[in-house]
VOBA-1610 file (N, C-alpha, C; in pm, whole numbers, padded with zeros to 5 digits, always signed):
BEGIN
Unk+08525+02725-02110Unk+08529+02584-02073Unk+08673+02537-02069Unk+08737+02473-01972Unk+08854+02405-01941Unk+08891+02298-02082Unk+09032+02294-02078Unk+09055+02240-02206Unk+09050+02080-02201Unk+09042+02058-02071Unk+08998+01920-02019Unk+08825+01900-02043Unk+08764+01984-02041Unk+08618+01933-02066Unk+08582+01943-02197Unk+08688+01989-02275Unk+08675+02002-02382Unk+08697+01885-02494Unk+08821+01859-02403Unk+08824+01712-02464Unk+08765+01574-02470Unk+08705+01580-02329Unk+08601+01500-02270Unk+08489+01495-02413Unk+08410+01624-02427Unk+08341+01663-02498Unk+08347+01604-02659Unk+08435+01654-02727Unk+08498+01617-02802Unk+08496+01423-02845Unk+08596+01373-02735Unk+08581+01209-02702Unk+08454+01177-02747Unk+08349+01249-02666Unk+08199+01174-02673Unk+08131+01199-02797Unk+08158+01291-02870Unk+08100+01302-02984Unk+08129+01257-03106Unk+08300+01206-03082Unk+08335+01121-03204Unk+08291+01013-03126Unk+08246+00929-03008Unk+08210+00806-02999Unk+08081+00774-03058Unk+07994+00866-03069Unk+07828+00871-03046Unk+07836+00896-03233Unk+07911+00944-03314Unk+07925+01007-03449Unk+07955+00846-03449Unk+07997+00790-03417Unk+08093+00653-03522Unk+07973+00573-03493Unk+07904+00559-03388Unk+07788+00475-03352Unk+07705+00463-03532Unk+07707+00593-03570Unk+07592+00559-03708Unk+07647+00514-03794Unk+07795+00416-03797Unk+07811+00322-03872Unk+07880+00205-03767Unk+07864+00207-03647Unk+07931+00115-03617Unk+07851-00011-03583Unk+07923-00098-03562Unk+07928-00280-03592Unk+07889-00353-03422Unk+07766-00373-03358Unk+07781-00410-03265Unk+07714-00545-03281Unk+07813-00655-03276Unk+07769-00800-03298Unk+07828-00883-03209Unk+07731-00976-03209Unk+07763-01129-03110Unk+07806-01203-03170Unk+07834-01264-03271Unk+07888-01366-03368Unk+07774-01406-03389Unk+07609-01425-03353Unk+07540-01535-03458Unk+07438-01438-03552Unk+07399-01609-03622Unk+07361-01520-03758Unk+07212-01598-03750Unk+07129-01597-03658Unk+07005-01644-03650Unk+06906-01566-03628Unk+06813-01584-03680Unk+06691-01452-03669Unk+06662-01440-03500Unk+06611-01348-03482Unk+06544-01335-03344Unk+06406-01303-03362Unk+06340-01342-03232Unk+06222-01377-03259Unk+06152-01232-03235Unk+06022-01200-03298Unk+05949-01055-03227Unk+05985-01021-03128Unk+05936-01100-03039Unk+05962-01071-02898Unk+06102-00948-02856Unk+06187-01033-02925Unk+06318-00933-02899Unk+06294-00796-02975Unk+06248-00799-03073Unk+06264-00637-03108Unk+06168-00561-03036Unk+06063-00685-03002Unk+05982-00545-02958Unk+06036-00534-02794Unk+06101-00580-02727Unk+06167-00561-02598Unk+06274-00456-02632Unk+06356-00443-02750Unk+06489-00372-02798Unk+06349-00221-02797Unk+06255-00224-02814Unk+06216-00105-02865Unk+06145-00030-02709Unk+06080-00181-02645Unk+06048-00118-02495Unk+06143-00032-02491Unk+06291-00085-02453Unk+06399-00071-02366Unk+06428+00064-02422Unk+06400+00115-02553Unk+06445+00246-02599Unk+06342+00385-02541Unk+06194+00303-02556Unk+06106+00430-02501Unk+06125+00438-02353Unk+06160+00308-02263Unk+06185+00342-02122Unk+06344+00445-02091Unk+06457+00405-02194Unk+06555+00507-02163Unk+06495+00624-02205Unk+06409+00645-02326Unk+06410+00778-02361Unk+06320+00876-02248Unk+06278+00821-02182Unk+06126+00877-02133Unk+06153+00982-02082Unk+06103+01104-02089Unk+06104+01247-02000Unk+06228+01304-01975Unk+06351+01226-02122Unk+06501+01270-02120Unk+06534+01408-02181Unk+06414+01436-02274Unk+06462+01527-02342Unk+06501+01536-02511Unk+06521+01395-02502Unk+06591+01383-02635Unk+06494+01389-02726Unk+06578+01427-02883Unk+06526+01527-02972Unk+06492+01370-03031Unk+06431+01375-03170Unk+06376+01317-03286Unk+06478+01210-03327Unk+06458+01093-03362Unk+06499+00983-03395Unk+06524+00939-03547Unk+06611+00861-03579Unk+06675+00805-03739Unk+06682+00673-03698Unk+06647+00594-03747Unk+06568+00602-03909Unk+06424+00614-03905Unk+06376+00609-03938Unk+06212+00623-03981Unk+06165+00550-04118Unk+06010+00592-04089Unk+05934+00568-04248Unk+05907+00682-04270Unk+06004+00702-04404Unk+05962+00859-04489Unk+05803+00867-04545Unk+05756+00769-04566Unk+05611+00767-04626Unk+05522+00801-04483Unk+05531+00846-04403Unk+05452+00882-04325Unk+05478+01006-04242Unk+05417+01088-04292Unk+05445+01232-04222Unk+05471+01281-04053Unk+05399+01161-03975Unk+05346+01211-03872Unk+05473+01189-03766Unk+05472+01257-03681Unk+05531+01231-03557Unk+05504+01325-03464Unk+05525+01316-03320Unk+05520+01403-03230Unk+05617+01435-03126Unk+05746+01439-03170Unk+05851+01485-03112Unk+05895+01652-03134Unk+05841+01672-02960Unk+05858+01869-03036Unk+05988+01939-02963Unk+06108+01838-02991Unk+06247+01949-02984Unk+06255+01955-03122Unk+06280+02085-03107Unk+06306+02123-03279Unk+06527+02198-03204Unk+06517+02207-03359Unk+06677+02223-03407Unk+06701+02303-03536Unk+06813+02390-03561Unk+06804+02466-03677Unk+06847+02340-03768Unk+06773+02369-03920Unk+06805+02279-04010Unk+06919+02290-04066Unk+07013+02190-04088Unk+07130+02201-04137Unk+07113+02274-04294Unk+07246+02357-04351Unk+07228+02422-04501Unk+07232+02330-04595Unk+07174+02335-04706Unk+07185+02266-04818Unk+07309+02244-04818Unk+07359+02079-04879Unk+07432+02041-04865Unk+07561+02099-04980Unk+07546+02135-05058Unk+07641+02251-05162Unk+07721+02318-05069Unk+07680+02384-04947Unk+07682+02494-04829Unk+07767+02464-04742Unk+07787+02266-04771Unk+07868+02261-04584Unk+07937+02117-04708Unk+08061+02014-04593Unk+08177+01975-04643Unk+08128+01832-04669Unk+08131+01780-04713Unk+08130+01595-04708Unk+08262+01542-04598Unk+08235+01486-04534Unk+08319+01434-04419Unk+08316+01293-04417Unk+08256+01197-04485Unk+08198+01103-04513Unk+08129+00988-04594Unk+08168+00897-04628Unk+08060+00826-04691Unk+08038+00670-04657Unk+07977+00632-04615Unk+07971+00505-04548Unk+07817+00399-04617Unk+07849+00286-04615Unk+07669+00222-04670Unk+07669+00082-04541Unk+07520+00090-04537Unk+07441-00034-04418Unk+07421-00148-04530Unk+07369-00288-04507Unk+07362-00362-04546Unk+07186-00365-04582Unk+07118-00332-04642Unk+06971-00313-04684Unk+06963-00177-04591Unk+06834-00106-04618Unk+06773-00012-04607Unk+06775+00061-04451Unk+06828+00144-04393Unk+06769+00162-04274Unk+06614+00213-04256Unk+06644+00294-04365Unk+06477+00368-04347Unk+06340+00249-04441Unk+06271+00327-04411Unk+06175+00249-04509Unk+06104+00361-04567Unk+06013+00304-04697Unk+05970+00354-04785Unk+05962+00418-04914Unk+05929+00472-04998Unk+05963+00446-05145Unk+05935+00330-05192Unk+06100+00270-05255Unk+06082+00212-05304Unk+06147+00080-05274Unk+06171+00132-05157Unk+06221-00009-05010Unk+06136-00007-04871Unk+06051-00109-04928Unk+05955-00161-04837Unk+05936-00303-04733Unk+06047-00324-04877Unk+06036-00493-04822Unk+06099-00547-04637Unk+06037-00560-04583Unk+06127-00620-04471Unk+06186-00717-04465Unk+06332-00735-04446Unk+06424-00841-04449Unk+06472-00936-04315Unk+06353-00886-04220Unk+06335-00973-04142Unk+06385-00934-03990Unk+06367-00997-03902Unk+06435-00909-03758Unk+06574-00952-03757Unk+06643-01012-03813Unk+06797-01012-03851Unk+06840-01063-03687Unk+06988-01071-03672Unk+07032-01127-03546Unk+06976-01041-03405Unk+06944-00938-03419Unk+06946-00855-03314Unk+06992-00739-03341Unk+07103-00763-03358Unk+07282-00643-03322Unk+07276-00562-03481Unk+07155-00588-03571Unk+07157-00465-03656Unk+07198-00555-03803Unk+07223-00682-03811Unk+07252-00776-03959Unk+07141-00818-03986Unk+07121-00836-04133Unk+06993-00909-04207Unk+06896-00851-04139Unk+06879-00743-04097Unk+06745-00698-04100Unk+06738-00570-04176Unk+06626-00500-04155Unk+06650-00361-04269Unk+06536-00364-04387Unk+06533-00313-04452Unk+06475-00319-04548Unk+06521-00332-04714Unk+06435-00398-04783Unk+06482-00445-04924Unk+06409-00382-05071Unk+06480-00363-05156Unk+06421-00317-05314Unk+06307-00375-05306Unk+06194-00336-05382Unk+06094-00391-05393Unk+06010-00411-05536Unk+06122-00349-05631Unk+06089-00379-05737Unk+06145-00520-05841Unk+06126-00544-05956Unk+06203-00678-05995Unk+06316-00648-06066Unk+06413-00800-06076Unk+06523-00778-06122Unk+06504-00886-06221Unk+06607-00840-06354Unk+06613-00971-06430Unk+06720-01107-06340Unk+06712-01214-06445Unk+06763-01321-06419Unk+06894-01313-06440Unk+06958-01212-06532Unk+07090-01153-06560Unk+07145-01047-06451Unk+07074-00970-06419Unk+07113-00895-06284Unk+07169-00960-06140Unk+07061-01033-06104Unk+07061-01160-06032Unk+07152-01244-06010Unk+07223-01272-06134Unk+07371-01367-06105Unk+07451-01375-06082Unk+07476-01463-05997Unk+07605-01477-05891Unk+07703-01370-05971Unk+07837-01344-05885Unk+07969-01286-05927Unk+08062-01413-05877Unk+08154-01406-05954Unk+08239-01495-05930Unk+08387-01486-05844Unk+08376-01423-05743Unk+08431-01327-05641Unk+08343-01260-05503Unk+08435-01242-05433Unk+08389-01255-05314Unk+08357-01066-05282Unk+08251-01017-05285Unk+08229-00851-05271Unk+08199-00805-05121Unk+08262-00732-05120Unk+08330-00637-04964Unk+08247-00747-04831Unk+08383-00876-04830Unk+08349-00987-04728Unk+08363-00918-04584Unk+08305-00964-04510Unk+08321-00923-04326Unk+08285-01060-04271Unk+08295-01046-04150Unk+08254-01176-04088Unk+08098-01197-04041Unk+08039-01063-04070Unk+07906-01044-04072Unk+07829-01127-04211Unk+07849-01057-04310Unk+07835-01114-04433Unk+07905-01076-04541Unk+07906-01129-04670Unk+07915-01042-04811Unk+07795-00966-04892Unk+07862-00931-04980Unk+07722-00866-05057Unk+07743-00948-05197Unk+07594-00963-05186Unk+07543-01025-05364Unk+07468-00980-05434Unk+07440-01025-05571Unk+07376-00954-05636Unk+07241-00968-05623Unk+07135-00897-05608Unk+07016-00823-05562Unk+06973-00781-05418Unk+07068-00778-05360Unk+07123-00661-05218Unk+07062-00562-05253Unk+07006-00484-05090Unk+07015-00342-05098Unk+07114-00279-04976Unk+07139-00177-05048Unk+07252-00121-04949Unk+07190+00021-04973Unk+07227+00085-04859Unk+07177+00227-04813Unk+07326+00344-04783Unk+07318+00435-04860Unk+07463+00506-04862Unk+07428+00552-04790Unk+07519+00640-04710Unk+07523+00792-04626Unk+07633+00855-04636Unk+07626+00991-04733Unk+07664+01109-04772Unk+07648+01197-04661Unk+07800+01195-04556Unk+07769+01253-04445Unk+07862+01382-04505Unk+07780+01498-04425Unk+07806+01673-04441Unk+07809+01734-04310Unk+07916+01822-04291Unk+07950+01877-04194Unk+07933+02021-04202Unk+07912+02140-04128Unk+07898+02286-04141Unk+08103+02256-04105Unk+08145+02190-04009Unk+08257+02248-03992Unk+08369+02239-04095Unk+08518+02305-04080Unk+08594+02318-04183Unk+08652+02195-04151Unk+08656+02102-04282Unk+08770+01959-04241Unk+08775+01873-04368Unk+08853+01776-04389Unk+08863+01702-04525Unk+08765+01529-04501Unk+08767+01527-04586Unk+08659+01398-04606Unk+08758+01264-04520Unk+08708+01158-04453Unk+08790+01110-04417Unk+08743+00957-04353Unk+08867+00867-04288Unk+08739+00747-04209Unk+08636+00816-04039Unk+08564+00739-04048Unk+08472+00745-03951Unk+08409+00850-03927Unk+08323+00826-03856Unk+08210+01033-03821Unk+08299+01130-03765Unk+08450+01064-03692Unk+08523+01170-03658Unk+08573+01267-03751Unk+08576+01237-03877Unk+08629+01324-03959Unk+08511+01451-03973Unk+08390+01483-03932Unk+08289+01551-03940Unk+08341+01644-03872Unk+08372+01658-03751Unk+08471+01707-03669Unk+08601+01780-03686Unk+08658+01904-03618Unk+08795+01960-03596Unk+08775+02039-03509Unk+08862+02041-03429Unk+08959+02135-03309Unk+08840+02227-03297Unk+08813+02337-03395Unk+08790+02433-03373Unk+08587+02423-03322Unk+08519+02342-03411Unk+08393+02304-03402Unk+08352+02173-03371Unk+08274+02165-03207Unk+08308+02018-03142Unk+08123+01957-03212Unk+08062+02069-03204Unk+07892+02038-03222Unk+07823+02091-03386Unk+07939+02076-03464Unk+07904+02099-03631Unk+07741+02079-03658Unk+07647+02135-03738Unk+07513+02098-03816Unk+07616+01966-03846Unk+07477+01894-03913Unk+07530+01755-03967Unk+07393+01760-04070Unk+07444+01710-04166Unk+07310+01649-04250Unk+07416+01541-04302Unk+07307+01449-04389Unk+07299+01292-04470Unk+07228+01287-04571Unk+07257+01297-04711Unk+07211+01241-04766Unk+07219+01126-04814Unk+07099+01076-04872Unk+07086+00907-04836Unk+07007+00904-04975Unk+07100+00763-05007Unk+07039+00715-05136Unk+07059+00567-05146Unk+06923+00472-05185Unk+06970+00360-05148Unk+06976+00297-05315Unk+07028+00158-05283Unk+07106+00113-05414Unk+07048-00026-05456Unk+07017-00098-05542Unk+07055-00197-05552Unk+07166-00285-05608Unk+07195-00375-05605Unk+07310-00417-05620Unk+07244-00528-05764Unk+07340-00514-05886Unk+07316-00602-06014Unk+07434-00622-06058Unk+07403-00742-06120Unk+07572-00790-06187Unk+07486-00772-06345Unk+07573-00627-06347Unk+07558-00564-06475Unk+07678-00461-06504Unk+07747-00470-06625Unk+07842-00402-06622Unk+07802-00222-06673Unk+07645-00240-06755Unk+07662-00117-06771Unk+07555-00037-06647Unk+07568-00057-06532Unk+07472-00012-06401Unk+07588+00087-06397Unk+07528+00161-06282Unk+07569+00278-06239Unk+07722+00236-06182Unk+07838+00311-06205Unk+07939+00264-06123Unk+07965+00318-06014Unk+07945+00254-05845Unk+08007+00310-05759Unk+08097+00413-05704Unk+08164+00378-05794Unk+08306+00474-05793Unk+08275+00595-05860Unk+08223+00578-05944Unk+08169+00745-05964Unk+08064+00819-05902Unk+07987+00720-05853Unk+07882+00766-05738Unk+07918+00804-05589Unk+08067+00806-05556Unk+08117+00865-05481Unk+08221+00908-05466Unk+08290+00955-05585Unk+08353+01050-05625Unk+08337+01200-05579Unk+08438+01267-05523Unk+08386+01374-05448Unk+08530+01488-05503Unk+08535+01601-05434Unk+08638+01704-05468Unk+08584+01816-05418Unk+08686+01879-05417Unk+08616+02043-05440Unk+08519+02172-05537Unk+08413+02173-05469Unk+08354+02290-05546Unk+08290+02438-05510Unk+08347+02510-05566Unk+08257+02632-05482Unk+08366+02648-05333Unk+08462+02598-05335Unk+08544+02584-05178Unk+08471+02510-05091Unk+08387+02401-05120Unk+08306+02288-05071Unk+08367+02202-05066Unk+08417+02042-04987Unk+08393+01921-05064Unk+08288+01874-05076Unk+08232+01808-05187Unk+08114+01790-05239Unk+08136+01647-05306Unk+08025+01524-05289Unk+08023+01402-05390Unk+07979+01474-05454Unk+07988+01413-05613Unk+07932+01503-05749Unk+07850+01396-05806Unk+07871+01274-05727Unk+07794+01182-05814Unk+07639+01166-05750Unk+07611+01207-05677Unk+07500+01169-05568Unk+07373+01141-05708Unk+07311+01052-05726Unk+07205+01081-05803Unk+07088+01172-05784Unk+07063+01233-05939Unk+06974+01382-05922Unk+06855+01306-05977Unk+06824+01196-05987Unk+06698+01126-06058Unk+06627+01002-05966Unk+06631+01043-05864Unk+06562+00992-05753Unk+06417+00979-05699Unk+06409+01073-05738Unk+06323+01166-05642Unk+06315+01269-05572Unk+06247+01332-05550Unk+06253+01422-05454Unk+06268+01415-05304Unk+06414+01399-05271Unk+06416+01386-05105Unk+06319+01427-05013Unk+06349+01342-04918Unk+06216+01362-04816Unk+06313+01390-04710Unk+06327+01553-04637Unk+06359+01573-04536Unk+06306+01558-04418Unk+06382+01566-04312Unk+06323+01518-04189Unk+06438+01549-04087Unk+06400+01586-03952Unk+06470+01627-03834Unk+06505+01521-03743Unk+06653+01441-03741Unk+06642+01279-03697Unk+06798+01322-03627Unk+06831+01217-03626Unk+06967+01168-03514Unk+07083+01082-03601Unk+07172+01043-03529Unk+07285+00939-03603Unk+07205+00792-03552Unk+07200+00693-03601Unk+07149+00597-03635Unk+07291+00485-03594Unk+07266+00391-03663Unk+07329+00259-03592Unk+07274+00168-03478Unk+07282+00023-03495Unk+07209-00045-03416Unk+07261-00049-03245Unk+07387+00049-03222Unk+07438+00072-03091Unk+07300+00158-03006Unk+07204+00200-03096Unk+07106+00293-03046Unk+06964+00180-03056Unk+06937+00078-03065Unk+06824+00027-03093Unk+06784+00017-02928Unk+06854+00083-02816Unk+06794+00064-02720Unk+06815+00191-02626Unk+06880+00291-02671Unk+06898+00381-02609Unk+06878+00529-02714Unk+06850+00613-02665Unk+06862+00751-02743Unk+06974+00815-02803Unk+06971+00844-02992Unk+07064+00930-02965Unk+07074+01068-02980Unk+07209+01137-02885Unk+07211+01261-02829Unk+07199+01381-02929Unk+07263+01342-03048Unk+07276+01418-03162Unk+07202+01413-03289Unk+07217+01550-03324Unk+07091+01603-03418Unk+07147+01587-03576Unk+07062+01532-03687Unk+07124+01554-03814Unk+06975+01525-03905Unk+06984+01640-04012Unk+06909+01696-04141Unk+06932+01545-04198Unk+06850+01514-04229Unk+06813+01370-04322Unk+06744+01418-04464Unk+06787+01381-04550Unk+06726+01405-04702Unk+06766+01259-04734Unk+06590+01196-04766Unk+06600+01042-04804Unk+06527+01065-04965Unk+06642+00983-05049Unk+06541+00994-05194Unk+06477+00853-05183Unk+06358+00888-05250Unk+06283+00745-05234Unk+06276+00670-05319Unk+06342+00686-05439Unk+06388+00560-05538Unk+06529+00497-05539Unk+06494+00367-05587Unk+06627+00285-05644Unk+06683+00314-05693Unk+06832+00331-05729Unk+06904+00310-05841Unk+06956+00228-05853Unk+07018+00117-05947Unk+07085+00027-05991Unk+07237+00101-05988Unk+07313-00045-05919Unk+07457+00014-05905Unk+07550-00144-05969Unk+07632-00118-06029Unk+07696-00275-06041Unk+07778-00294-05933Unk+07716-00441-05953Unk+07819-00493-05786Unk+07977-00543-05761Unk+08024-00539-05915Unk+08175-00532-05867Unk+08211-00362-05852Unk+08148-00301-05900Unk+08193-00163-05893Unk+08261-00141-05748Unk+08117-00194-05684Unk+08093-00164-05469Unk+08210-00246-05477Unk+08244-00394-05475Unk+08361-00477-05463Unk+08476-00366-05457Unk+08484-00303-05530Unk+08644-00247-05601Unk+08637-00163-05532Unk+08537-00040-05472Unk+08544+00064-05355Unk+08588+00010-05240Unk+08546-00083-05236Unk+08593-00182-05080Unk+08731-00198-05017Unk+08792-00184-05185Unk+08880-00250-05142Unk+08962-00135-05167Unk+08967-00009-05142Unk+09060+00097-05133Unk+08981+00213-05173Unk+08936+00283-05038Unk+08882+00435-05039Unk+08928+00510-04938Unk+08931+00696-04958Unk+08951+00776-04846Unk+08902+00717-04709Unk+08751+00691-04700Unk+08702+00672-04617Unk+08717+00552-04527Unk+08869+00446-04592Unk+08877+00317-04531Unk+08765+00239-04451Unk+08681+00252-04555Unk+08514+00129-04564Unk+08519+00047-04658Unk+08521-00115-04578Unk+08562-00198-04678Unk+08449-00313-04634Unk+08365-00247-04555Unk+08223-00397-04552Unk+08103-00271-04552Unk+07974-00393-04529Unk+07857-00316-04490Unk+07801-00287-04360Unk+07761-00204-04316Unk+07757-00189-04148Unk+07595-00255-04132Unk+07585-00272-03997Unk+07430-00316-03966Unk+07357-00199-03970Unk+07233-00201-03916Unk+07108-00114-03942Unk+07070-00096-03800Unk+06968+00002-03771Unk+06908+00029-03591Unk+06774+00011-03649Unk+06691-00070-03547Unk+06557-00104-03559Unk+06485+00059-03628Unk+06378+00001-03713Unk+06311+00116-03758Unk+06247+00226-03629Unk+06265+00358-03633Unk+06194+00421-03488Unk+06065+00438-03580Unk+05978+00349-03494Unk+05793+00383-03468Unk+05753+00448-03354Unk+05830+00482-03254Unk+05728+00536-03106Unk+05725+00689-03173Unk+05611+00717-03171Unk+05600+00912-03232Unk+05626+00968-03148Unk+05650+00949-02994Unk+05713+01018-02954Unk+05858+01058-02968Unk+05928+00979-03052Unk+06077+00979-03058Unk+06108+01018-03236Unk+05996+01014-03318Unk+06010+01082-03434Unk+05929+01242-03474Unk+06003+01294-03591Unk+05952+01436-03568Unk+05846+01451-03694Unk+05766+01558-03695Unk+05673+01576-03826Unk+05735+01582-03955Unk+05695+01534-04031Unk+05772+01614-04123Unk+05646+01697-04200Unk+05694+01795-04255Unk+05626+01897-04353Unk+05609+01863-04416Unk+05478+01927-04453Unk+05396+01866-04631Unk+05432+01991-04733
//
């Protein structure tokens, strides 16, 4: 292949990689009515139709079924391949577990919608902070938020870094990709889980590896899906990635997230929007029992 199509190549895959955290907004902050999502969702089964394209992110892990039959080799356990990544959405992309709650059809463009904790919080968890935590012009985060991490992993050789381009190098343009995903709630509690150690990462084994990922979750629910972001709530996306969703909460303190915000490798300093949940089974895959 010419070193010009290579680059071409290349271009499109860090554009379509950044899509699963990127920010596509109009400035308002008003709900939209059904109507629009379910037109955002027409508009996705009419692009997808008879394209080809493989299995869809996000989903509901509580439901096994789908009927999307491109299959793909599964990415290696994540020990096996690099962390390139770590990025969080503003509530839940996926649903189920122990985020059920729907937070509503949000503006459109992927804000305030998503899904929410669904268990209770005290009245001490709950209370305000007295500071402003990882502000955007989208929103801030407060205390009893859910936010959804993504622990992005690459097969190729490269250092952890900003955006999905870092998944990426020279040598490997179409890396496996997996995500693991763990969602959070947010408490103003000082002895909650601290952020910062929950994504704390380094070398192991000649890996980079987070070390903090929580091992008391649950048992992830894998699944054969895509990069996500609300740039896709109307179109397909092209690329394939191993999803491991744990289906419980953990409690995280919310200045912890504040203080990541505000100076990490990964220069992520807000919460990104969410892509409408995928329901058409034609565009999600089975998962195994």
């Amino acid at each position: 292949m010419k070193a010009k199509m290579l680059f071409v190549l290349a271009t499109a895959v860090v554009v379509s990689f950044n899509a699963l955290a990127k920010d596509t907004h109009s400035g308002g902050h008003g709900a939209v009515s059904d109507e629009v999502i379910a037109h955002q969702r027409a508009n996705l089964a009419k692009s997808t139709e008879g394209k080809g394209f493989g299995p869809q992110a996000p989903r509901d892990i509580d439901s096994a079924s789908g009927s999307n039959t491109v299959s793909f080799g599964t990415a290696p356990v994540h020990t096996k391949m690099n962390l390139c990544n770590i990025h969080f959405h503003k509530n839940a992309e996926h649903k189920g577990g122990e985020f059920t709650k729907y937070a509503g059809n949000g503006d459109g463009h992927g804000y305030q919608s998503g899904f929410k904790y669904t268990g209770e919080l005290t009245k001490a968890e709950l209370s305000p902070v007295d500071h402003k935590v990882c502000p955007s012009e989208h929103s801030n985060l407060y205390s009893g938020d859910t936010i959804e991490v993504h622990y992005v992993y690459s097969s190729a050789k490269i250092n952890p870094g900003p955006t999905l381009g870092a998944c990426l190098n020279k040598s490997i343009n179409n890396p496996q990709l997996r995500v693991e995903t763990q969602v959070y709630v947010l408490v103003n509690d000082a002895n909650a889980l601290d952020f910062g150690e929950l994504t704390k990462h380094g070398k192991t084994n000649g890996f980079h590896q987070a070390s903090g990922i929580p091992s008391n979750t649950g048992k992830p629910i894998q699944y054969a899906g895509s990069t996500t972001g609300p740039t896709y709530n109307e179109q397909g996306s092209p690329f394939q990635v191993t999803w491991s969703v744990r289906p419980k909460v953990a409690k995280v303190n919310i200045s912890s997230v504040g203080n990541w915000c505000k100076g990490n490798v990964f220069k992520e300093n807000h919460a990104h929007g969410v892509r409408n949940l995928v329901v058409n089974p034609k565009l999600i895959s089975k998962i195994a029992q």
